[in-house]
KEKE-3310 file (N, C-alpha, C; in steps of 0.2 Angstrom, whole numbers, plus 5000, padded with zeros to 4 digits):
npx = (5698:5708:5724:5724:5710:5707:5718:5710:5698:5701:5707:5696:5690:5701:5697:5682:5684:5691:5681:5670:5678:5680:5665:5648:5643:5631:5624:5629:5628:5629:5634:5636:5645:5641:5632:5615:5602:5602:5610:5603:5593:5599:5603:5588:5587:5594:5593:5581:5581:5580:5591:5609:5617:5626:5628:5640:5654:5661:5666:5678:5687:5677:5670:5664:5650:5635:5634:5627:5626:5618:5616:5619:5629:5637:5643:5648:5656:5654:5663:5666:5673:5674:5667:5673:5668:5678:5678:5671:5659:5643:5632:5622:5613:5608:5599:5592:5585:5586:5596:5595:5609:5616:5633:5635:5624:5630:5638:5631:5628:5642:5644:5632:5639:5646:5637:5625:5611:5601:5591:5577:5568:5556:5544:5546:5559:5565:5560:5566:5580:5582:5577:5591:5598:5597:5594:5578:5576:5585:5581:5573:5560:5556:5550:5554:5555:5545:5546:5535:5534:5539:5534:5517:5500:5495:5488:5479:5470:5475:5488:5493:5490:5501:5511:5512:5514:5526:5535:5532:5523:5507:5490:5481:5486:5487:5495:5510:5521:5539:5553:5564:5582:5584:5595:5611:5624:5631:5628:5623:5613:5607:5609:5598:5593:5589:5583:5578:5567:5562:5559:5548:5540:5539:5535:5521:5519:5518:5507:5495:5498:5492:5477:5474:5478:5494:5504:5524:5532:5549:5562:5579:5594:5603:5594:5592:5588:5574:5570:5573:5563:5552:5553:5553:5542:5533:5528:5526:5536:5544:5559:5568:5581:5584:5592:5592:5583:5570:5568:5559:5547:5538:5536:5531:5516:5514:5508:5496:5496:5508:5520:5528:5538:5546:5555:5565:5565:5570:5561:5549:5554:5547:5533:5529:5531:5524:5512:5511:5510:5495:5493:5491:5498:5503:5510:5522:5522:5533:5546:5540:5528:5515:5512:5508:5499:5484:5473:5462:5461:5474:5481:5487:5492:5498:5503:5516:5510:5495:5498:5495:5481:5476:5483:5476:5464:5463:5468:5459:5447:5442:5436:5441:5453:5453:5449:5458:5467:5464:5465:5475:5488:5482:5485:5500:5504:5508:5521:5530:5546:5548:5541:5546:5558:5557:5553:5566:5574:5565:5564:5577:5590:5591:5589:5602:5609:5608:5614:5627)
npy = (4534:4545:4551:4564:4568:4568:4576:4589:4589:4592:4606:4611:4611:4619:4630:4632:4634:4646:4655:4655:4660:4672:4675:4685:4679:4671:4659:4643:4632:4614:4604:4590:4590:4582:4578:4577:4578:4584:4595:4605:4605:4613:4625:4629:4633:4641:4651:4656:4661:4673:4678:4682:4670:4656:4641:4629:4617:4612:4612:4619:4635:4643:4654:4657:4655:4649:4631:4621:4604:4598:4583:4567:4563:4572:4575:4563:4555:4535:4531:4534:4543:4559:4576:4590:4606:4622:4626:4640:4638:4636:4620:4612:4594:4588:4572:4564:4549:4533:4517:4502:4493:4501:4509:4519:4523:4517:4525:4537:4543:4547:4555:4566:4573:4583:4590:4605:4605:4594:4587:4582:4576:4569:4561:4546:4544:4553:4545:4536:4542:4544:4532:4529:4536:4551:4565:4570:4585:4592:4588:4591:4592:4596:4598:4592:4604:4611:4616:4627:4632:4629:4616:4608:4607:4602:4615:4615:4600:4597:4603:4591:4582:4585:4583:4570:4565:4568:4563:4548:4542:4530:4540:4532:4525:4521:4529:4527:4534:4534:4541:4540:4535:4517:4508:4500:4510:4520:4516:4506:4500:4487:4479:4481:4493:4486:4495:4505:4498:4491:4481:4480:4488:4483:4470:4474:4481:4471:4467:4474:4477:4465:4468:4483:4495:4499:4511:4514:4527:4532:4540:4544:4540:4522:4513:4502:4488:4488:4491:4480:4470:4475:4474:4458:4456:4462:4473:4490:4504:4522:4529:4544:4556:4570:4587:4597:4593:4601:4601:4589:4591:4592:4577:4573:4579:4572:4560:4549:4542:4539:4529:4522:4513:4510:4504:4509:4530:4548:4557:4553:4567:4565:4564:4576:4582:4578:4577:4592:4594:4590:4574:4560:4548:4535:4525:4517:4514:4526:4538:4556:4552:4544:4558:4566:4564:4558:4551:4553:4566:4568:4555:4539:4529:4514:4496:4484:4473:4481:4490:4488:4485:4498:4505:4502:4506:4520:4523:4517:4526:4538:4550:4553:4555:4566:4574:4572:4580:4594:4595:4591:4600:4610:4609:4605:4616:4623:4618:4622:4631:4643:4642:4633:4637:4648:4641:4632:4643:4650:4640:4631:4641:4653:4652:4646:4658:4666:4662:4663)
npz = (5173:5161:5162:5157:5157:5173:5176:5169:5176:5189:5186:5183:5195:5203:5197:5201:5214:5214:5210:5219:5231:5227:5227:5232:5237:5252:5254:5247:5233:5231:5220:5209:5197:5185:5187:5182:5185:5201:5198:5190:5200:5210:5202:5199:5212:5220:5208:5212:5225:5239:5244:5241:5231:5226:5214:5212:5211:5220:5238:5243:5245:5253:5266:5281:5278:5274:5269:5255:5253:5240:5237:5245:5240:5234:5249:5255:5247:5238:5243:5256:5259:5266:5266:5271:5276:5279:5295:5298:5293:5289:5289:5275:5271:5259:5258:5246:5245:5252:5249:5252:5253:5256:5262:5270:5278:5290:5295:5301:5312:5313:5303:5308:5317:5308:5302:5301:5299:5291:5276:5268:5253:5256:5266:5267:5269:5275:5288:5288:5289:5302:5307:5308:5316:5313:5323:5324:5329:5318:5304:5290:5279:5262:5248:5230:5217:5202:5187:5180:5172:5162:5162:5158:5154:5138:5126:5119:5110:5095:5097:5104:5097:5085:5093:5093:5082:5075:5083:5080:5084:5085:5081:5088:5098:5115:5126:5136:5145:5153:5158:5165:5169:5171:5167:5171:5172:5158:5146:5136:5144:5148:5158:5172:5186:5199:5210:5202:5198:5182:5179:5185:5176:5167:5166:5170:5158:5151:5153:5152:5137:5133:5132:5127:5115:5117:5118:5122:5127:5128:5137:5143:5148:5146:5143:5139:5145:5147:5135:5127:5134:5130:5118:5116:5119:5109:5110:5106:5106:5107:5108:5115:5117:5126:5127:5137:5153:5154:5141:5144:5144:5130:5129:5139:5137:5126:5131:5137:5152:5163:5171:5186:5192:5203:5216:5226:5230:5227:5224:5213:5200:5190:5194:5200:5188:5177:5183:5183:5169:5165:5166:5172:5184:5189:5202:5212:5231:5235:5236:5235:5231:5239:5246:5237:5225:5226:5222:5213:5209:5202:5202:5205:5219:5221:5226:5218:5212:5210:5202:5187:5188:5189:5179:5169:5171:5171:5156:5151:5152:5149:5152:5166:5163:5155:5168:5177:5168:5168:5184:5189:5187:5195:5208:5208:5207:5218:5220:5213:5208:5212:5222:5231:5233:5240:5253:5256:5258:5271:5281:5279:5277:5281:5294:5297:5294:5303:5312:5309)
capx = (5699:5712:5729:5719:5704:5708:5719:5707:5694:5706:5707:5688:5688:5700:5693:5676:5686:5693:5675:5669:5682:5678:5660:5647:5635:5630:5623:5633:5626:5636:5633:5640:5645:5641:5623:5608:5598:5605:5614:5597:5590:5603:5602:5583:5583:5596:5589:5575:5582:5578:5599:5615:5619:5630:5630:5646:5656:5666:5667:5682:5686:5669:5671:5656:5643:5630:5636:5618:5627:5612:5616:5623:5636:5642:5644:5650:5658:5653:5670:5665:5676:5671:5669:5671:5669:5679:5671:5665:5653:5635:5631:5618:5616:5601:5598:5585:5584:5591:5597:5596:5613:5620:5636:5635:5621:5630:5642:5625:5631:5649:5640:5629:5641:5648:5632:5620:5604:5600:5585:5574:5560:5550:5542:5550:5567:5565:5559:5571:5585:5577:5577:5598:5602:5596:5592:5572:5575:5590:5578:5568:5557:5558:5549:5556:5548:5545:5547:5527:5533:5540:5528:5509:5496:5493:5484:5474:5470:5478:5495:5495:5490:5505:5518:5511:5517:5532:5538:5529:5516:5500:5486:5474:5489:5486:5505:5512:5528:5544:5558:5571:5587:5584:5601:5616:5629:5628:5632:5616:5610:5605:5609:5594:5593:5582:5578:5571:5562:5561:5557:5540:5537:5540:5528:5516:5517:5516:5498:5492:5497:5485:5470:5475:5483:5497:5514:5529:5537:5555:5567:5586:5599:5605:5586:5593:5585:5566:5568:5572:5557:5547:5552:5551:5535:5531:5526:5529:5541:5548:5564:5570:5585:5583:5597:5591:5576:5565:5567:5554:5538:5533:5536:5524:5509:5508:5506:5490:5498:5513:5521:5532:5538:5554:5556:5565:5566:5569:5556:5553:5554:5540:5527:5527:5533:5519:5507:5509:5507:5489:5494:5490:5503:5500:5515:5523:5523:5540:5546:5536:5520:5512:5512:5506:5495:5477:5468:5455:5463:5481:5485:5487:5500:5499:5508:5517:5504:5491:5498:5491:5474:5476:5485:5472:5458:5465:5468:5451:5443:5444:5434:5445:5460:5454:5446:5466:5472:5461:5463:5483:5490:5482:5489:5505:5507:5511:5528:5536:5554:5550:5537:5549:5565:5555:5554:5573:5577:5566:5567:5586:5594:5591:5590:5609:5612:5607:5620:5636)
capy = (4541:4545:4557:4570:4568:4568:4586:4594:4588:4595:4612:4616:4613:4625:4636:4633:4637:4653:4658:4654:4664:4680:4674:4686:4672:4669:4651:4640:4626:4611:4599:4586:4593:4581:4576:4582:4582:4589:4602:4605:4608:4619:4629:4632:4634:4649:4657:4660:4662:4682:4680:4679:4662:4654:4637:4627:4610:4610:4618:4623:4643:4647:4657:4661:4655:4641:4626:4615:4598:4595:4576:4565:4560:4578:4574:4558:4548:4529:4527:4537:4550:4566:4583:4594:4612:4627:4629:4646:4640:4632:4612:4609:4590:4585:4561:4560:4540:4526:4512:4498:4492:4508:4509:4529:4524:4514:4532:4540:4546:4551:4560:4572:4579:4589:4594:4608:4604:4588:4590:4576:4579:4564:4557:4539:4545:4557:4541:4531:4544:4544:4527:4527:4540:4557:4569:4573:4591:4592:4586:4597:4589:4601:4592:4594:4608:4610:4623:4628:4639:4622:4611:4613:4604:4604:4620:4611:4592:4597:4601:4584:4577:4587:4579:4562:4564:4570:4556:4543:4536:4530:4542:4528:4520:4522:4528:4527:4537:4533:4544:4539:4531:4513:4503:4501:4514:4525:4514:4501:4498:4481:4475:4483:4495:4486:4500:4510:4495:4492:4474:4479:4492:4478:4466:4477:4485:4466:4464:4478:4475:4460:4471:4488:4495:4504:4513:4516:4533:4531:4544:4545:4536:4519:4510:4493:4481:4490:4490:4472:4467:4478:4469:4454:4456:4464:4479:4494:4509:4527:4531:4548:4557:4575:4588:4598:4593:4606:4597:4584:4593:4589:4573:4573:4582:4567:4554:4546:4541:4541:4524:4522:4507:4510:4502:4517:4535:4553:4562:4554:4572:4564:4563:4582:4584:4573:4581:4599:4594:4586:4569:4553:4546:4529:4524:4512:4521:4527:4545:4559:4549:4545:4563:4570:4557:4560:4546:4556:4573:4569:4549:4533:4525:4506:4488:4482:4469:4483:4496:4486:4488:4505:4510:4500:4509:4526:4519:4515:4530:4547:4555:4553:4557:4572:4577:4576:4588:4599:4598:4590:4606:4616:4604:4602:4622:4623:4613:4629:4630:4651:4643:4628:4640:4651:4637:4633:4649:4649:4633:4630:4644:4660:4652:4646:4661:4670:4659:4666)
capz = (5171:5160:5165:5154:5160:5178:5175:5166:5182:5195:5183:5185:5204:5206:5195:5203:5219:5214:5211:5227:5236:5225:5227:5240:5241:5258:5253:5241:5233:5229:5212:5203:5188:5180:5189:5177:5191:5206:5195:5187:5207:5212:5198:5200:5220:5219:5204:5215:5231:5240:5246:5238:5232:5222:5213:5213:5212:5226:5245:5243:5245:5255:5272:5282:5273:5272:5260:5256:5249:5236:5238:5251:5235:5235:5254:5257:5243:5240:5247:5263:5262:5268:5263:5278:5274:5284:5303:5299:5288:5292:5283:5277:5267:5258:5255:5242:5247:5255:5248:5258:5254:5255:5267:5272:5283:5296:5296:5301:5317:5314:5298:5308:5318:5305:5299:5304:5295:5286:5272:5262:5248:5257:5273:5267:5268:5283:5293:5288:5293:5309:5311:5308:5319:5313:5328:5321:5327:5314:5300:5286:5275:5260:5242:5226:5213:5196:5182:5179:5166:5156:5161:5157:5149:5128:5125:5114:5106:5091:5101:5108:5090:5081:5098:5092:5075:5078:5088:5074:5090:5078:5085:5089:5102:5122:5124:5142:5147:5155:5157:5170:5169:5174:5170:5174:5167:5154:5141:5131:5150:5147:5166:5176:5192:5204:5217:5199:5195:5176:5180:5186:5173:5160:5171:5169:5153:5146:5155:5148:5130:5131:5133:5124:5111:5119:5117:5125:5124:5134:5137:5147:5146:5150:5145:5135:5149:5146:5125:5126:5136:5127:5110:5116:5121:5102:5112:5101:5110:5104:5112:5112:5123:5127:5129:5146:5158:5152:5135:5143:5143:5125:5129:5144:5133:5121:5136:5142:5157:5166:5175:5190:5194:5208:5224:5229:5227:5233:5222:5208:5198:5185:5198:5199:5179:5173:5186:5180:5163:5167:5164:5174:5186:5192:5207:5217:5234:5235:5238:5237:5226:5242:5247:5230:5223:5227:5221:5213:5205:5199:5201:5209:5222:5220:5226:5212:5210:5212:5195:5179:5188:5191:5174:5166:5174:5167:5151:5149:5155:5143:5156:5169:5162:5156:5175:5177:5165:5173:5190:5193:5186:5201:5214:5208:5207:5226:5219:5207:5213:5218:5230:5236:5236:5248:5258:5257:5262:5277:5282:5280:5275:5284:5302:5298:5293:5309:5317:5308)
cpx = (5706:5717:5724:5714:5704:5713:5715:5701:5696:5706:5703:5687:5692:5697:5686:5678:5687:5685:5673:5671:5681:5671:5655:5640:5636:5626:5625:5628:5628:5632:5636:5640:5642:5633:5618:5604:5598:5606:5608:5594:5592:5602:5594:5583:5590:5596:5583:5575:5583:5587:5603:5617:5623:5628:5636:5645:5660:5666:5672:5683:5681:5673:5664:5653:5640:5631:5631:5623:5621:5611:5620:5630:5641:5647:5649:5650:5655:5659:5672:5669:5671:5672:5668:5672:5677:5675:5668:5658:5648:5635:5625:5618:5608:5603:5594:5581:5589:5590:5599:5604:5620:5626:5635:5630:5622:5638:5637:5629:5637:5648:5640:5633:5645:5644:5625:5612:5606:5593:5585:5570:5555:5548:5546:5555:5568:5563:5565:5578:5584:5580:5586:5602:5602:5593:5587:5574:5582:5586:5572:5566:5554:5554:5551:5550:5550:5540:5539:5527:5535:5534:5521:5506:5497:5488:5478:5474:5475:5486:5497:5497:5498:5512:5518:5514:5523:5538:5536:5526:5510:5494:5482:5479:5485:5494:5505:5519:5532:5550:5563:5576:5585:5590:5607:5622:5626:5629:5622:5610:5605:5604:5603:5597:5588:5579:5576:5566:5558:5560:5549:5537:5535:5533:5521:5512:5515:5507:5495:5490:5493:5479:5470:5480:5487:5503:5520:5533:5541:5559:5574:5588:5600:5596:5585:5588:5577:5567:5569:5567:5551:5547:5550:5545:5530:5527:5528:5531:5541:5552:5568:5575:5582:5592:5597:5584:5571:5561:5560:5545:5533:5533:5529:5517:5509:5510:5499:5489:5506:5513:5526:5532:5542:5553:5559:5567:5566:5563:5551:5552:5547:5535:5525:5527:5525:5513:5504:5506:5499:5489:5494:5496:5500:5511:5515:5524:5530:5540:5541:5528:5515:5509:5509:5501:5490:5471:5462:5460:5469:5483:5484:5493:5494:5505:5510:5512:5495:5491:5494:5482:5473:5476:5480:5465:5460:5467:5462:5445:5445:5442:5436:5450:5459:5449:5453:5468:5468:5463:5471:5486:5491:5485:5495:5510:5510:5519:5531:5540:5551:5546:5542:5556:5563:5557:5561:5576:5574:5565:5573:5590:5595:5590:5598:5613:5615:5614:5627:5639)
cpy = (4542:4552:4564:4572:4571:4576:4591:4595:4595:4604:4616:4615:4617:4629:4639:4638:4644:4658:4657:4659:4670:4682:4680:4684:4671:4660:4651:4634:4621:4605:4597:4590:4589:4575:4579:4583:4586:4596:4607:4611:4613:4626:4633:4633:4641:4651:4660:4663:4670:4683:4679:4672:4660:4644:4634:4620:4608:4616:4621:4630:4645:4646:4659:4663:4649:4636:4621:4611:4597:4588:4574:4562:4565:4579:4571:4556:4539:4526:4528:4542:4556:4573:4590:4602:4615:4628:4634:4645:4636:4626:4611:4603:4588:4574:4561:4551:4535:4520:4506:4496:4499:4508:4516:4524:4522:4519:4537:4547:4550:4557:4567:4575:4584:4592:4599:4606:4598:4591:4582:4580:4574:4560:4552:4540:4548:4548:4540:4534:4544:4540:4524:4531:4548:4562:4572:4579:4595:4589:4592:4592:4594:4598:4595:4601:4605:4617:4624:4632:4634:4617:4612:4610:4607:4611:4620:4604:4593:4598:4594:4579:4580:4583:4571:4561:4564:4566:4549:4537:4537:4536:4537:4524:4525:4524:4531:4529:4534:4536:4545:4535:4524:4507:4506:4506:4518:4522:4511:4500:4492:4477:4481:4483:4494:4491:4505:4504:4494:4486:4476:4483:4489:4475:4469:4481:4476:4466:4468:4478:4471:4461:4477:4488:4500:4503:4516:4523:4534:4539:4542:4540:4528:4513:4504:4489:4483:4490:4483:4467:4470:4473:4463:4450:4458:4470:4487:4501:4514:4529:4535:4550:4565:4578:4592:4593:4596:4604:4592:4585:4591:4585:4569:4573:4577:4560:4554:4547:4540:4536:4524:4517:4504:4506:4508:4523:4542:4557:4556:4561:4571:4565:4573:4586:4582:4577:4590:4598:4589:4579:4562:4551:4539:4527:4519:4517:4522:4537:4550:4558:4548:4553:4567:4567:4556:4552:4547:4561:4573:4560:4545:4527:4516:4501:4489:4477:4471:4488:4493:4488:4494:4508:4508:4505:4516:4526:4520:4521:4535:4552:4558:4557:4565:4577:4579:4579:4593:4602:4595:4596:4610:4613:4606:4612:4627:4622:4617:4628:4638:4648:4636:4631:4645:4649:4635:4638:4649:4646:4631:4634:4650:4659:4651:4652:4667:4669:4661:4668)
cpz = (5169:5163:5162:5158:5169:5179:5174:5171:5187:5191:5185:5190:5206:5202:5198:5211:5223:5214:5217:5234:5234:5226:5232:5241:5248:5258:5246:5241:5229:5225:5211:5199:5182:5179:5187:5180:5196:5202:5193:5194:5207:5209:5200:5208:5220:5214:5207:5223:5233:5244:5243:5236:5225:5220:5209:5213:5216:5233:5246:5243:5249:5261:5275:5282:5275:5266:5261:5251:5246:5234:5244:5247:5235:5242:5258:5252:5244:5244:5254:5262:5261:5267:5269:5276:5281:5291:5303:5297:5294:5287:5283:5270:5266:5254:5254:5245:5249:5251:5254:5260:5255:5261:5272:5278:5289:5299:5298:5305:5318:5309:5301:5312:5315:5300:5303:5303:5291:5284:5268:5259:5252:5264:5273:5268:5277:5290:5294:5289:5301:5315:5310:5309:5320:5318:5324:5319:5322:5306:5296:5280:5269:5253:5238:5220:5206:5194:5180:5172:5160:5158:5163:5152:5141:5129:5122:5112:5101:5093:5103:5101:5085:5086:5097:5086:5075:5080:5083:5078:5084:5085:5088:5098:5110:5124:5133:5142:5153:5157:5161:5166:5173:5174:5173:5171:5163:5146:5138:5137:5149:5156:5171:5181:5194:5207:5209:5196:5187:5175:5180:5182:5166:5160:5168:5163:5147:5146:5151:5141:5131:5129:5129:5122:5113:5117:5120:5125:5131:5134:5142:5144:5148:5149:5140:5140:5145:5137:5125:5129:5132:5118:5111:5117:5115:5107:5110:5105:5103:5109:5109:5118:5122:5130:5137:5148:5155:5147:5135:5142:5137:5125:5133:5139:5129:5126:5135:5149:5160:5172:5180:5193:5200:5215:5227:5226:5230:5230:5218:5205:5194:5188:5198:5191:5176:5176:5184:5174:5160:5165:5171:5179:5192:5195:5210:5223:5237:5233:5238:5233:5233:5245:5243:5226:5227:5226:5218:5207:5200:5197:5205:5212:5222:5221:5219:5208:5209:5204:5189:5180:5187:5185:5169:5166:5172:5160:5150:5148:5153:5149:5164:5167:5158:5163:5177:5176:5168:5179:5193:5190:5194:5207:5212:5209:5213:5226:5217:5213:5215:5224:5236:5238:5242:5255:5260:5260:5269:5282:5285:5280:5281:5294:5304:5297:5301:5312:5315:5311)
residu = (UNK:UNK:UNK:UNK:UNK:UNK:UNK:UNK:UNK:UNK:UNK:UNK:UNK:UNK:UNK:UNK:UNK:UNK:UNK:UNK:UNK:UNK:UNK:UNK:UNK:UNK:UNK:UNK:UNK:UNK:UNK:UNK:UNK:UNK:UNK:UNK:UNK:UNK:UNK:UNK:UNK:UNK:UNK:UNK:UNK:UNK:UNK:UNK:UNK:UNK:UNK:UNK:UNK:UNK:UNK:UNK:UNK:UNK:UNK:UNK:UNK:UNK:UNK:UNK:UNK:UNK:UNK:UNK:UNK:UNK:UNK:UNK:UNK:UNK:UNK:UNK:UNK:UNK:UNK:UNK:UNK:UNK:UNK:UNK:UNK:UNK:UNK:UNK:UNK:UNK:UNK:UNK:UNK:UNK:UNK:UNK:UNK:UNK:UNK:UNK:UNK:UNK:UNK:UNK:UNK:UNK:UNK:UNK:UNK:UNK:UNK:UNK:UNK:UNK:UNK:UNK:UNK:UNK:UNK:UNK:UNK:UNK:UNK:UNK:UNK:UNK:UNK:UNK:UNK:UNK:UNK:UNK:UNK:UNK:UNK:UNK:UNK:UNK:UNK:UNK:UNK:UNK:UNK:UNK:UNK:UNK:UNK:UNK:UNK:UNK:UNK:UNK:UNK:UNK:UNK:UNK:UNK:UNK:UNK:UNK:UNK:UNK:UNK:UNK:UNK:UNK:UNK:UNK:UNK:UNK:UNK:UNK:UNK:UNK:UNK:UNK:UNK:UNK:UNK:UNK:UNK:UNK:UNK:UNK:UNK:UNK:UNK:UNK:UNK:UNK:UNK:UNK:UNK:UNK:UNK:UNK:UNK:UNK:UNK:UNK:UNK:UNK:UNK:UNK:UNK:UNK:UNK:UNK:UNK:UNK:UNK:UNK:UNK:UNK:UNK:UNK:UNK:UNK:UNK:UNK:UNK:UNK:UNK:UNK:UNK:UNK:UNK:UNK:UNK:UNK:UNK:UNK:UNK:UNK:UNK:UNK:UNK:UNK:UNK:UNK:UNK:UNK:UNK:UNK:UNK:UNK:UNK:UNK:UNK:UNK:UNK:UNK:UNK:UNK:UNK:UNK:UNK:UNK:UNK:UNK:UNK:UNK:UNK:UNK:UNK:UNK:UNK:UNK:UNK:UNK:UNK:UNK:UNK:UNK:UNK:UNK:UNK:UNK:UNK:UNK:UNK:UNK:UNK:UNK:UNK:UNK:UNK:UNK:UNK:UNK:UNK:UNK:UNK:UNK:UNK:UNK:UNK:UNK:UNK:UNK:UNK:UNK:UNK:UNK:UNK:UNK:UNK:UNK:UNK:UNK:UNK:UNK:UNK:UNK:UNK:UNK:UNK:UNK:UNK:UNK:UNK:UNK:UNK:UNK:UNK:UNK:UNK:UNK:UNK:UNK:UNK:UNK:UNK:UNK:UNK:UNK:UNK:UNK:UNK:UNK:UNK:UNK:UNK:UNK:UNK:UNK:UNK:UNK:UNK:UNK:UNK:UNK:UNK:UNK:UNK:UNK)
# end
């Protein structure tokens, strides 16, 4: 980070600060600024919330209030430092997922003493704090939502067929979706992130091509590793970026299906993205896909040696895939953030508030 950069940093945390202090949020909630998804959450779970709330980049200036870390990064640094609020306040810390090598989790213990409430979106995650320390009755299992007002099947065939042009996927193609970041950095992303598994999405998207004519449609950042297996496999892609989240919905509506190949995860967000937009979702079982992934109405959790079958088998079958668009909407509409911010508040929020 340059001298520049690094002032004009420091500029907008105070400034964030000074708002804070003038703020008469009763819950703050704390973002990267520069995390498109967290920020994203925050955003949506105190736009909806029935109390005061503020979203911010830093705990500084807040007095007693509730401060919800929206990651365990906002929290705890890779470098372990600590972000200890003021005592008046209440903590509360949400850790999408574990990574195995992760150091934080052998600071479990020294962690939860300065926190009131810890929060996951998923059983997988909630165990495994659990199992490294996490006092259960100190645990809230909370899942992520999704905007129902952006995401939402095609209206019509003709809608799907005008997002296929658009994008210049041939109509006849079987096109399977993608839209995470899977390498490294933010640069060509050529060197793969194992725990998103872009390895296996590869694996699998080769099998496939052998049998159907399918098409890749990628989004984020960072997704050099996956266009180079994909070429080298002459397997034909369309790779777009998008400028918010919201952005992704038409992307969604001209899928077939919808692939996840991660080892781990705290949501993934597509699982309910792709699901509102009546869309297919075949999974590795990682964050909340076992928990939402029916087998029947929405989608398919699978081994990694288990997805080609599954995606194949969706694929294949029109009348499947449109039983889906049908019937994962209704499911997934449980997930809207007003119905998961509800929960937030009385869940997490308004018992710590009691406590003030």
């Amino acid at each position: 980070m340059t001298f520049f950069n690094h002032a004009l940093r420091r500029a907008n945390l105070l400034r964030n600060a000074a708002g804070n202090v003038v703020s008469a949020a009763k819950v703050f909630y704390v973002a990267e600024s520069a995390a498109w998804s967290i920020r994203h959450d925050g955003s949506m779970i105190t736009g909806e919330l029935p109390m005061p709330s503020r979203l911010c980049f830093t705990h500084r200036g807040i007095l007693n209030s509730v401060i919800h870390f929206g990651s365990i990064h906002t929290f705890c640094d890779s470098r372990g430092r600590v972000r200890i609020p003021h005592s008046s306040n209440k903590v509360v810390v949400t850790w999408f997922h574990i990574s195995p090598e992760d150091p934080r989790t052998q600071k479990i213990s020294e962690l939860d003493r300065a926190v009131d409430q810890w929060h996951t979106s998923c059983e997988i995650t909630r165990d495994a704090l659990v199992q490294f320390g996490v006092p259960p009755e100190k645990l809230k299992v909370i899942p992520l939502g999704v905007d129902i007002t952006a995401f939402n099947p095609p209206s019509n065939p003709e809608e799907k067929t005008a997002l296929r042009a658009l994008l210049g996927i041939p109509m006849d193609a079987l096109v399977v979706g993608s839209f995470q970041k899977d390498g490294e950095g933010f640069g060509e992303g050529n060197t793969p992130k194992p725990i998103k598994g872009p390895d296996i999405f590869c694996d699998v998207m080769e099998e496939i091509a052998k049998e159907l004519p399918v098409h890749v449609l990628l989004s984020g950042p960072a997704r050099g590793y996956v266009k180079n297996r994909l070429d080298s496999a002459g397997i034909p892609y369309t790779h777009r970026y998008v400028e918010h989240p919201d952005d992704l919905a038409p992307f969604y509506r001209a899928l077939d299906a919808y692939l996840i190949g991660s080892r781990v995860e705290g949501g993934p967000k597509s699982v309910l993205e792709a699901g509102a937009c009546g869309i297919p979702v075949i999974s590795t079982p990682v964050g909340m896909a076992p928990e939402i992934l029916d087998g029947v109405n929405n989608g398919f959790v699978a081994e990694p040696d288990g997805l080609a079958t599954r995606l194949h088998q969706v694929l294949s079958d029109a009348s499947l895939r449109e039983h889906i668009r049908h019937e994962a909407p209704k499911i997934i509409e449980k997930h809207s953030w007003s119905s998961i911010a509800a929960r937030y508040a009385e869940e997490l929020y308004e018992p710590l508030i009691r406590e003030l």
